[in-house]
C-alpha atoms as one frame of an Amber mdcrd trajectory, in Angstrom:
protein
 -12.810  24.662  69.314 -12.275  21.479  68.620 -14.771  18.607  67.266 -16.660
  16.333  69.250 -15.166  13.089  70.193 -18.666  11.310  70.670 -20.580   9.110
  67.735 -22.441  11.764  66.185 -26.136  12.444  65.640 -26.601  13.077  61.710
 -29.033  16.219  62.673 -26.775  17.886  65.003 -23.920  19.886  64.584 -20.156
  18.290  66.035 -19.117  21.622  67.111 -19.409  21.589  70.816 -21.568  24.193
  72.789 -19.999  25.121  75.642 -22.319  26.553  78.926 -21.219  29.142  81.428
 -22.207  27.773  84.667 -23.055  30.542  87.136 -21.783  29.647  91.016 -24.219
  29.981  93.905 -24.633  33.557  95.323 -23.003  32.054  98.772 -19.845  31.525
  96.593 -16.924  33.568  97.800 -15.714  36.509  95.371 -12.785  36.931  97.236
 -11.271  33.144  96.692  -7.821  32.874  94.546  -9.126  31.942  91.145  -7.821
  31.198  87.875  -9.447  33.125  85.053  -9.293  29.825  82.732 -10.405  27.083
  85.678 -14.225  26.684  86.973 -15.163  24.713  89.652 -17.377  23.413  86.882
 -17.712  23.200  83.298 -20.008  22.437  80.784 -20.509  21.514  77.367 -22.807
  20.211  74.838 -21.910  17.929  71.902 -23.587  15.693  69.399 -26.293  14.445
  71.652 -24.147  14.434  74.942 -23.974  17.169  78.080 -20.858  16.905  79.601
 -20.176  18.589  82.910 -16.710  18.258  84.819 -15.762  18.879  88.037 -13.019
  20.511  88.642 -12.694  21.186  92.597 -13.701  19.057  94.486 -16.982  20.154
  96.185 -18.146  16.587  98.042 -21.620  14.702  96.366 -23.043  16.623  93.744
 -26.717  16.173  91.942 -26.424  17.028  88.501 -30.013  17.605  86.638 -30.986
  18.768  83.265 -34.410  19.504  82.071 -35.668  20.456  78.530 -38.264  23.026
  79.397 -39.593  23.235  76.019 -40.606  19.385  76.260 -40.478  18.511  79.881
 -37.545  15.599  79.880 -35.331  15.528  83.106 -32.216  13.771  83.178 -29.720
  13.321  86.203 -26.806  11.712  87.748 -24.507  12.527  90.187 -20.475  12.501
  91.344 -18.970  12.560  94.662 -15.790  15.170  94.624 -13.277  15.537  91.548
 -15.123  13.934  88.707 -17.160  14.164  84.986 -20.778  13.621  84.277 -22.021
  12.557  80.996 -25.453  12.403  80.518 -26.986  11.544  77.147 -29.418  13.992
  76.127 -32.367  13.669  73.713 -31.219  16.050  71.244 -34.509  17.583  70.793
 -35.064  21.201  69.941 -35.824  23.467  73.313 -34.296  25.542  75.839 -32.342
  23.654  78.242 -31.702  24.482  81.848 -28.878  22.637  84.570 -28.889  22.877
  88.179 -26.228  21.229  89.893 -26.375  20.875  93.667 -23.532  20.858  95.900
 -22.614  21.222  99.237 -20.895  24.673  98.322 -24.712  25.743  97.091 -26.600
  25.075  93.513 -24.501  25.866  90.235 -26.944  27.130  87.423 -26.829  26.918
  83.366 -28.678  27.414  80.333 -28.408  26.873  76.575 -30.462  25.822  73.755
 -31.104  23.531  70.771
């Protein structure tokens, strides 16, 4: 895995955390897929939640909340397209819903 490629946070670690991010139940099983490409993926490095998109599934609302402290952060993308969103760092139990037209993708992790 390699190292972060963002200016690092002296308290947090530069290995990257990366999230499974679960489809919506609606999604289809039986669609071709490749076992290595998502429609999305996730990860978490020095400070920074990355999520890329990498079908294109039309506007998409992208929100992260610590539960542990209450912060919310969001942005969003239309189609093929990356979301960076700085995070605070803080300790806690993250969660990320990302709304699409193809239903809401879900993921967790924590600090």
């Amino acid at each position: 895995i390699p190292m972060c490629n963002y200016a690092s946070n002296p308290n947090q670690s530069d290995e990257p955390i990366i999230i499974p991010i679960t489809p919506p139940v609606s999604h289809p099983s039986n669609k071709p897929r490749s076992l290595v490409e998502r429609d999305i993926e996730a990860t978490y490095c020095a400070g920074v939640l990355t999520v890329m998109f990498n079908e294109n599934l039309g506007d998409s609302d992208v929100m992260v909340a610590n539960v542990s402290t209450g912060e919310v952060w969001s942005n969003s993308v239309n189609g093929f397209g990356v979301v960076n969103l700085l995070l605070s760092g803080d300790e806690g139990y993250y969660y990320i819903t990302i709304d699409t037209e193809e239903g809401q993708y879900t993921g967790e992790f924590e600090l």
